[in-house]
MARBA-3410 file (N, C-alpha, C, O; in Angstrom, 1 decimal):
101
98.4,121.8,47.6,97.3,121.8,48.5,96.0,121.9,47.7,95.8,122.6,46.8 ~ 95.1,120.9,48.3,93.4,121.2,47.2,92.7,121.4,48.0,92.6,120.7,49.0 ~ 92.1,122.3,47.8,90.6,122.5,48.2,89.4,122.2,47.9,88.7,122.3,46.8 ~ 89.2,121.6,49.1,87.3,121.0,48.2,86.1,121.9,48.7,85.7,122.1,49.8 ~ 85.7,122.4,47.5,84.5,123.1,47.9,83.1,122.4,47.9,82.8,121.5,47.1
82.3,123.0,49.0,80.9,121.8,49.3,80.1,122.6,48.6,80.4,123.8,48.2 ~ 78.6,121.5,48.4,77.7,122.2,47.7,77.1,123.4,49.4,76.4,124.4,49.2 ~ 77.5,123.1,50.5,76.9,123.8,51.5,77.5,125.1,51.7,77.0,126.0,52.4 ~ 79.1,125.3,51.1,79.7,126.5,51.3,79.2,127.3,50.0,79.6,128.5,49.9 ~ 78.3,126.9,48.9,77.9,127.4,48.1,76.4,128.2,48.2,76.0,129.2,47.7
75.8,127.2,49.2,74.5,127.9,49.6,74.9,129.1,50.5,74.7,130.3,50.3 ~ 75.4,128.8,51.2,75.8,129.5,52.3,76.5,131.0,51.7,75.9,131.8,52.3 ~ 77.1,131.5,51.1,77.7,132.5,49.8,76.2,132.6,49.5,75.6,133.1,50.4 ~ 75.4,132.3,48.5,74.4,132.8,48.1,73.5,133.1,49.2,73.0,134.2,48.9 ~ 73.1,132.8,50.4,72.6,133.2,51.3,73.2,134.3,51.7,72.4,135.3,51.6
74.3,134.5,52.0,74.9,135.8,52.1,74.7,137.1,51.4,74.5,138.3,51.7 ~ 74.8,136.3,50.1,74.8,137.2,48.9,73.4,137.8,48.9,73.1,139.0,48.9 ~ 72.5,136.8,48.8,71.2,137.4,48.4,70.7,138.5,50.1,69.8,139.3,50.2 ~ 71.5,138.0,51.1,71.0,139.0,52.3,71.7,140.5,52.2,71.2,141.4,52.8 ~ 72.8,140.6,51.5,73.2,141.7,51.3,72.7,142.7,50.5,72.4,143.9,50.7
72.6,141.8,49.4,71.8,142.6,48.8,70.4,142.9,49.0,70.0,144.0,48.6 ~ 69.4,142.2,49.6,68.1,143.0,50.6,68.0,143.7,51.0,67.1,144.4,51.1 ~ 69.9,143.7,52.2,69.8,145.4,52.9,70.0,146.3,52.0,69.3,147.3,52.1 ~ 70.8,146.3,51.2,70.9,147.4,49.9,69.5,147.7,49.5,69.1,148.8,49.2 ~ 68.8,146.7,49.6,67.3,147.3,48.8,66.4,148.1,49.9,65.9,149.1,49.6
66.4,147.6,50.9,65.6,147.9,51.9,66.4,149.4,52.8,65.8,150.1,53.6 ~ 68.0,149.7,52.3,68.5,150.8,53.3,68.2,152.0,51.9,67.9,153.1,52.2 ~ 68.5,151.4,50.4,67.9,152.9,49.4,66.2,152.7,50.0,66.2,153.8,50.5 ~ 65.0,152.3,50.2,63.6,152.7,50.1,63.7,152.9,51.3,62.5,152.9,51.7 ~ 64.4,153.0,52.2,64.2,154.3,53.7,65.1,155.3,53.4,65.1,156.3,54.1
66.2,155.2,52.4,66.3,156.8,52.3,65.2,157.5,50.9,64.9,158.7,51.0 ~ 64.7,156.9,49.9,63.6,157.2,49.1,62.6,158.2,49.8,62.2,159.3,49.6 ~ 62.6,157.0,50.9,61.0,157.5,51.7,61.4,158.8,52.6,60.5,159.3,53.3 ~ 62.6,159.4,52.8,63.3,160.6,53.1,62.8,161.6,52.1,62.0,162.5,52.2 ~ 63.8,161.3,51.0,64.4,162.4,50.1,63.2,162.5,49.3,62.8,163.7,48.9
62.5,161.5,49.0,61.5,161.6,47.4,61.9,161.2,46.4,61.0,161.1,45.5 ~ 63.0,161.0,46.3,64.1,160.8,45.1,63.5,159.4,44.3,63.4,158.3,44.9 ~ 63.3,159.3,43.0,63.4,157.8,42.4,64.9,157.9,41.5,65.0,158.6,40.4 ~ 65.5,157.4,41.9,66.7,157.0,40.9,67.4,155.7,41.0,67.8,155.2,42.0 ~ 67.4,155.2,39.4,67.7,153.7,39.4,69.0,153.5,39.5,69.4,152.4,39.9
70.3,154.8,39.0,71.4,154.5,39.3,71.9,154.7,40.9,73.0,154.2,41.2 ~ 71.1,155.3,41.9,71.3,155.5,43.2,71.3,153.8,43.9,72.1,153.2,44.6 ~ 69.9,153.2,43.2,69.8,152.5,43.9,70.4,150.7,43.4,70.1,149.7,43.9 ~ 71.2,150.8,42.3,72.7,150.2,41.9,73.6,150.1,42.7,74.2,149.1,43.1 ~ 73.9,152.1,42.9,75.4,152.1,43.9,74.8,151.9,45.1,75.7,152.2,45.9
74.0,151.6,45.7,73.6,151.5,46.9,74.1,149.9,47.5,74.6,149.6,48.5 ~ 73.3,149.1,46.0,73.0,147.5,46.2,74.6,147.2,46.2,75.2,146.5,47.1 ~ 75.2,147.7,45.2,76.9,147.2,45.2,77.6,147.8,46.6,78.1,147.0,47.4 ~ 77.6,148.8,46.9,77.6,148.9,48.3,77.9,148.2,49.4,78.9,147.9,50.0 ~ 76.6,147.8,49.4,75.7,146.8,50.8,76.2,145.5,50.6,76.7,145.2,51.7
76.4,144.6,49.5,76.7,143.3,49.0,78.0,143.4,48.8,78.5,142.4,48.3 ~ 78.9,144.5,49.0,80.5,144.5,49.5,80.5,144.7,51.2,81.2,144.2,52.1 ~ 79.4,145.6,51.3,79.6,145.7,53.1,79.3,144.5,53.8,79.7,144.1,54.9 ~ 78.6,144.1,53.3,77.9,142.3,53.8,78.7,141.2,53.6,78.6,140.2,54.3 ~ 79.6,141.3,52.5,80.4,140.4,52.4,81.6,140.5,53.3,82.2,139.4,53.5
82.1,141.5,53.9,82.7,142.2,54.5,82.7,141.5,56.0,83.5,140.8,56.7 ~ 81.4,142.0,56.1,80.9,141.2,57.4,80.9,139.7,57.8,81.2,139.2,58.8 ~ 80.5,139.2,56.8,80.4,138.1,57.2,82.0,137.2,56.9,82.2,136.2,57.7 ~ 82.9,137.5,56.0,84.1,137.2,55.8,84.6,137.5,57.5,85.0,136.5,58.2 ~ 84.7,138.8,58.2,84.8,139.0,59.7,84.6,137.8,60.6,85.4,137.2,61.4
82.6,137.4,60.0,82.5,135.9,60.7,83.5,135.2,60.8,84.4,135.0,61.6 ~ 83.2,134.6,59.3,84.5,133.3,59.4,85.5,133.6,60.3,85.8,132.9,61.2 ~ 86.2,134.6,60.0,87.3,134.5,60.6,87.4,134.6,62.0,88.4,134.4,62.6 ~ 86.6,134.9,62.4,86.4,135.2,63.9,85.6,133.5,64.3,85.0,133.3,65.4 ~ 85.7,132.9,63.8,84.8,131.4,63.9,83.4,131.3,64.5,83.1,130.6,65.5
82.5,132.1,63.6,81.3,132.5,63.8,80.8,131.2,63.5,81.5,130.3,62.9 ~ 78.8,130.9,63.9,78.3,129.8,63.3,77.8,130.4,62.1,77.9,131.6,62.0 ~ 77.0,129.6,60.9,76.8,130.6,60.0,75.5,130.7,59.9,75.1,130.6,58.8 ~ 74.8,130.9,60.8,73.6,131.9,61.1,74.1,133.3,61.4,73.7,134.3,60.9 ~ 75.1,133.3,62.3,75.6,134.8,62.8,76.6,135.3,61.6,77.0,136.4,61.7
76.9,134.5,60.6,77.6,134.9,59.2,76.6,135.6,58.7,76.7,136.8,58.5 ~ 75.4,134.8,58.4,74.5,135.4,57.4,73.8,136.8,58.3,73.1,137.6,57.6 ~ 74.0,137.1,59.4,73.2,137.7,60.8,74.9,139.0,60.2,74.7,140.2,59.7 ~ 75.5,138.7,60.3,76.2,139.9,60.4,76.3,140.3,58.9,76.6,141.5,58.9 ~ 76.2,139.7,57.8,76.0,139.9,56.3,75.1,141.2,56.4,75.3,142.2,55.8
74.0,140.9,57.4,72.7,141.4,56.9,72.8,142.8,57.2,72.7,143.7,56.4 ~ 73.3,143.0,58.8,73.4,143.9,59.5,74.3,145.0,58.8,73.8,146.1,58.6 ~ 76.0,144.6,58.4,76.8,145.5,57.6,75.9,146.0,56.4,76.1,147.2,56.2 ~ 75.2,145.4,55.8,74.8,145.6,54.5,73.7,147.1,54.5,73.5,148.0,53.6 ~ 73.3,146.8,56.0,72.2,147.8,56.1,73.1,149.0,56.8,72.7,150.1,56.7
74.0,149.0,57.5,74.4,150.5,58.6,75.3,151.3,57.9,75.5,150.9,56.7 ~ 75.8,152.2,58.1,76.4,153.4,57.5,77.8,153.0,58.3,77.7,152.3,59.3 ~ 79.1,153.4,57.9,80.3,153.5,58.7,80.7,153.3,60.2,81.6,152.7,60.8 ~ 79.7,153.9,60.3,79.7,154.4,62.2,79.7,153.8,62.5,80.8,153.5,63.1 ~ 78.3,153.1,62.5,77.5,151.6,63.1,78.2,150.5,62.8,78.2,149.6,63.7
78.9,150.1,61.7,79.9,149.1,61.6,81.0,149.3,62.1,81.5,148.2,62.5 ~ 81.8,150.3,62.3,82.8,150.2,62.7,82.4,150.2,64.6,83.3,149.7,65.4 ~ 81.4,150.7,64.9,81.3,149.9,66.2,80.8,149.0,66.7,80.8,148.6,67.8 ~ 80.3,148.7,65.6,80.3,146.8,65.7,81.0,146.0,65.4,80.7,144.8,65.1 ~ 82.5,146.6,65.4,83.4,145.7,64.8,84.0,145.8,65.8,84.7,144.8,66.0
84.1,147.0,66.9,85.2,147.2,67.5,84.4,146.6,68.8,85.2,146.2,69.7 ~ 83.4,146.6,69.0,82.3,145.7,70.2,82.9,144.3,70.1,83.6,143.9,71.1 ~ 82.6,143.3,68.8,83.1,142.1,68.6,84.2,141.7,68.8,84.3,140.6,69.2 ~ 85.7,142.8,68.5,87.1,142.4,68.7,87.1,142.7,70.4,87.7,141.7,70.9 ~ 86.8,143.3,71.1,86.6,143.4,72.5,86.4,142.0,73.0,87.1,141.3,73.6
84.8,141.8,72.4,84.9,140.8,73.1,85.7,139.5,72.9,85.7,138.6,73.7 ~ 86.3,139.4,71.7,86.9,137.9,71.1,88.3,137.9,72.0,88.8,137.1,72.9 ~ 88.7,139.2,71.4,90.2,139.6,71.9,90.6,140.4,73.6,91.5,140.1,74.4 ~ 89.6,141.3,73.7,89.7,142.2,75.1,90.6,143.3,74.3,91.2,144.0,75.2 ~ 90.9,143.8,73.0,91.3,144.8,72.4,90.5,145.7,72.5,89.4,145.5,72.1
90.8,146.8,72.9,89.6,148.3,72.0,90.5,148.7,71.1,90.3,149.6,70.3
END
C-alpha cells in the first residue's frame, strides 16, 4: 500500500502546528499575568504541552471527518484549555457524532 502525501496535508500540519503552539504562548502569558512569574523553562513545558494537546485535537478532527478549518479550530481550542474543558468537549462532540455520553 503507498501513500501519497500532498503538499496541502503539509500546510495543513503546520497550520496546526503553528496554532498549537500560540495557545501554548498565549495560555503561559495569562497565567504570567496571574502569578508574576518569568520563567523560560515553564514556558517550554507549557508550549510542548499545548502542541501535543492540539495535535490531539485535531487528530480527533480527522477522525471524526471534520473540515479542516474545524481541525485547525479544534487544534487551537485543546491547545489553550486545561483537562476539564477538553474532556468536555470531547464528550459534547462524541454525543453529538455518536449519541454516546
Amino acid at each position: 500500500m503507498h501513500i501519497t502525501i500532498t503538499t496541502e496535508s503539509y500546510i495543513m500540519w503546520l497550520c496546526i502546528l503553528f496554532v498549537s503552539l500560540w495557545g501554548g504562548i498565549v495560555r503561559e502569558l495569562m497565567k504570567r499575568n496571574r502569578l508574576k512569574a518569568q520563567r523560560w523553562a515553564s514556558l517550554g513545558r507549557q508550549i510542548i504541552v499545548s502542541v501535543f494537546a492540539g495535535t490531539l485535537g485535531a487528530l480527533l478532527g480527522f477522525e471524526l471527518g471534520f473540515s479542516d478549518y474545524m481541525k485547525v479550530l479544534m487544534a487551537g481550542f485543546f491547545s489553550l484549555t486545561d483537562i476539564q474543558s477538553a474532556k468536555k468537549m470531547f464528550d459534547m462532540i462524541m454525543l453529538r457524532k455518536t449519541g454516546i455520553k
